[in-house]
Structures are given as structure tokens and as C-alpha cells.
N, C-alpha and C positions, 0 to 999 in steps of 0.2 A: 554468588555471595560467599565469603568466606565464613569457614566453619565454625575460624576462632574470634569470641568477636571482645576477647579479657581486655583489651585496648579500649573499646569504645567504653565496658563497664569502670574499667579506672578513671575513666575522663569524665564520665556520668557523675561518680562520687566525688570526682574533681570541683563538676561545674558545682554541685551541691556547697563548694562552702563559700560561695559567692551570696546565699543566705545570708549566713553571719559576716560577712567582710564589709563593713560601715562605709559608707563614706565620708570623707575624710573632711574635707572642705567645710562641712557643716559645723564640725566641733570649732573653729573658730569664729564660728555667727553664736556659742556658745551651747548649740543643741546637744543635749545631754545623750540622748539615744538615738541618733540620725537613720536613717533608710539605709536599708542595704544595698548593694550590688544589686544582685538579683530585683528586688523592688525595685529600684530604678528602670532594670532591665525590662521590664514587667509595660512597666507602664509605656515607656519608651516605644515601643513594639504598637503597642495601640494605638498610641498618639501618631507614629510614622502610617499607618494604615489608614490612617483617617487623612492626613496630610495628601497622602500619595492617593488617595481616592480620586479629594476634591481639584490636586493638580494635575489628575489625567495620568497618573502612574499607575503601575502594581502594586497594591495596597497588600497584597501577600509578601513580595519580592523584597517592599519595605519595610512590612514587619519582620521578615528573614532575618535581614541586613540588621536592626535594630536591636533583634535579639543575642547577635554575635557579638553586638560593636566592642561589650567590653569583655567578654569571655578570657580573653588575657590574665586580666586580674589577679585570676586565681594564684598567676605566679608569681603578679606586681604587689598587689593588692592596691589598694585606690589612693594613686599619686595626685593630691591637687595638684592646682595648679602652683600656689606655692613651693611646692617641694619641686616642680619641674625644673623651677629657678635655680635649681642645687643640685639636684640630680638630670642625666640625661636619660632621655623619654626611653623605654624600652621598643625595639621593633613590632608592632603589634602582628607583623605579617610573622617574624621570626619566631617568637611565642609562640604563635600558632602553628607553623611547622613541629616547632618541638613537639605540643600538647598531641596531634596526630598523627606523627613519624609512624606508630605500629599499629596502625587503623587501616583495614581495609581500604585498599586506595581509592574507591570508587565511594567512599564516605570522606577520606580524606582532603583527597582533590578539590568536593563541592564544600568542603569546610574553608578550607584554604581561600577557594576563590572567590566566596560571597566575604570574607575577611580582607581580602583585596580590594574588591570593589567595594566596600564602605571605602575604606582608607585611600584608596584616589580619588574619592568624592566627585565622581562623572559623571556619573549614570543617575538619570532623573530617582531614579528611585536611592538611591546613596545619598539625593542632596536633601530628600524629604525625610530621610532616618534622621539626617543630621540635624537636620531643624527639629525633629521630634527628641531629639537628644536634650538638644539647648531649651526647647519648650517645657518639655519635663522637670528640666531644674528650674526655670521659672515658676511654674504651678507647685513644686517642693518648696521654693522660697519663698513664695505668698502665703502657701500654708503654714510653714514654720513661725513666718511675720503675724500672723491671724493668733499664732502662742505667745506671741509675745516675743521673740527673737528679732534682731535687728540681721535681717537679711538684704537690705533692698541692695544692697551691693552687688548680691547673687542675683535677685531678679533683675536688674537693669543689665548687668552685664551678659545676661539670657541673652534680653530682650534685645541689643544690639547687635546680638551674634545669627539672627536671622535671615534667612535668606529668600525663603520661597512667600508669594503672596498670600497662602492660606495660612503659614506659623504669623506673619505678622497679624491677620486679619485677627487668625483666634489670639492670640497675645491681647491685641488691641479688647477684643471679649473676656478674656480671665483679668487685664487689669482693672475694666471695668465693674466686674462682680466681685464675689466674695466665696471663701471656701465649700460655705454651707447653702449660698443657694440653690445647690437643686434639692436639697433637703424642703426648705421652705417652701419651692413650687410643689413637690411632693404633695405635701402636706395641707397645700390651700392657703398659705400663708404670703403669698407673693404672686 
């Protein structure tokens, strides 16, 4: 293992401002203080683990992959989809080489290549992040709608972007319920 590891600590404080880095898309559904990067990333990550369980994947491999997908950002910041219309997408593979370049290569390498394999979307466990990508902003956009935000634009265009039979089945379950129901089964109220 290499001695010097001042690359992996500037990329640590790097990923740190994926915290504050908003996403974008929401401020046109009108939400005043939208989720962060990282929060999205968050969840994302779980919901691929639980996807990749129940379709016979690596429920680790696709929380991995899930965790990385937008790691980018930090140099993009969060292009909707909007903005894509204007601007051209940045390499997310290229990014990532940059963000790495002075990192131990044997950290590098497996950064680089779990950032690949989202991005060619092949590998059973890459197709279950990605659905947990698209389910995540579904479930953000139900919830934001539950504030009173006119989101369904975002949740339906989620919800079409589905692929694996577990994100539709759970889809087909969060459009049926409501933000706060596990509150109320909690609670004995349901």
C-alpha cells in the first residue's frame, strides 16, 4: 500500500461537497431546498441493494456501483436534465480518471472500474443501481408532491424509466402508499 495517501484525503474532502451540492431538477418543481447529491446518493445505494437482493444480484456490488454513480458531480455539479439540452454531458469515466490520477493505483483502478461498469450498464448488478437511481427520484418526487410540490412529471418519468421486475413491482408499492405510512403502521394506526 502506498505511504502517501494526500490524494485519496483531497478527494475525501472532494466527495464531502456533494453534501451541499442541491439537486437541480427539483428547483423547477419549485422546491425551495431540494436533497443533496450525497442524500440522493445515500439512499440510492439502499434501494440498489435491496433491488439486487430480490433479483438474485450482489446487493453489496450494487450498493458499490450506486454509491459511485454520481461521484462526478463534484466537478459537474448536478446537470438536469434540462441543462443536458444545452450543454454536452461530461465523461463520467473521464472525471473520474481525473478525480484519481494521484491515488494509489490499486485504489484507483477499482474506483475507475466500478465507475465503468455503472456506465455501460451490463452487468446485472449496474442495471439494479440504475433502477435504484430512477426509483430514488420517484420516492423524492412523491415525497416532495405529499409538500405540496407539483412533481408528478418527475415521478412518472421515474417510473417509465424502469427496468428490472423488482423497481417496477416496488414502484407499483410506493405509488400505491403514501410518505408517512410506515409511521402510522409504527404507531398502530394502520
Amino acid at each position: 500500500m502506498a505511504d502517501d495517501l494526500s490524494a485519496v484525503a483531497r478527494f475525501l474532502y472532494e466527495a464531502g461537497t456533494l453534501k451541499q451540492t442541491k439537486r437541480t431538477g427539483w428547483w423547477m418543481a419549485g422546491v425551495r431546498d431540494p436533497e443533496s447529491v450525497a442524500e440522493h446518493s445515500w439512499r440510492t445505494a439502499l434501494i440498489a441493494s435491496v433491488i439486487a437482493k430480490l433479483e438474485g444480484a450482489d446487493p453489496a456490488k450494487a450498493a458499490f456501483l450506486a454509491v459511485w454513480h454520481d461521484s462526478q458531480e463534484t466537478r459537474t455539479g448536478d446537470v438536469n436534465h434540462l441543462g443536458k439540452k444545452y450543454a454536452p454531458s461530461a465523461d463520467p469515466e473521464a472525471i473520474t480518471a481525473d478525480q484519481v490520477a494521484d491515488m494509489p493505483e490499486v485504489l484507483a483502478s477499482a474506483i475507475r472500474e466500478v465507475v465503468a461498469e455503472y456506465e455501460a450498464k451490463e452487468s446485472r448488478e449496474a442495471v439494479c443501481a440504475r433502477d435504484a437511481d430512477k426509483l430514488e427520484c420517484m420516492i423524492q418526487g412523491i415525497e416532495y408532491r405529499a409538500q405540496g410540490y407539483d412533481t408528478q412529471r418527475w415521478i412518472d418519468n421515474s417510473r417509465g424509466r424502469l427496468t428490472t421486475k423488482t423497481g417496477n413491482k416496488l414502484a407499483d408499492a410506493l405509488m400505491e402508499g403514501a410518505p408517512l405510512d410506515w409511521l402510522r403502521t409504527v404507531m398502530g394506526e394502520k
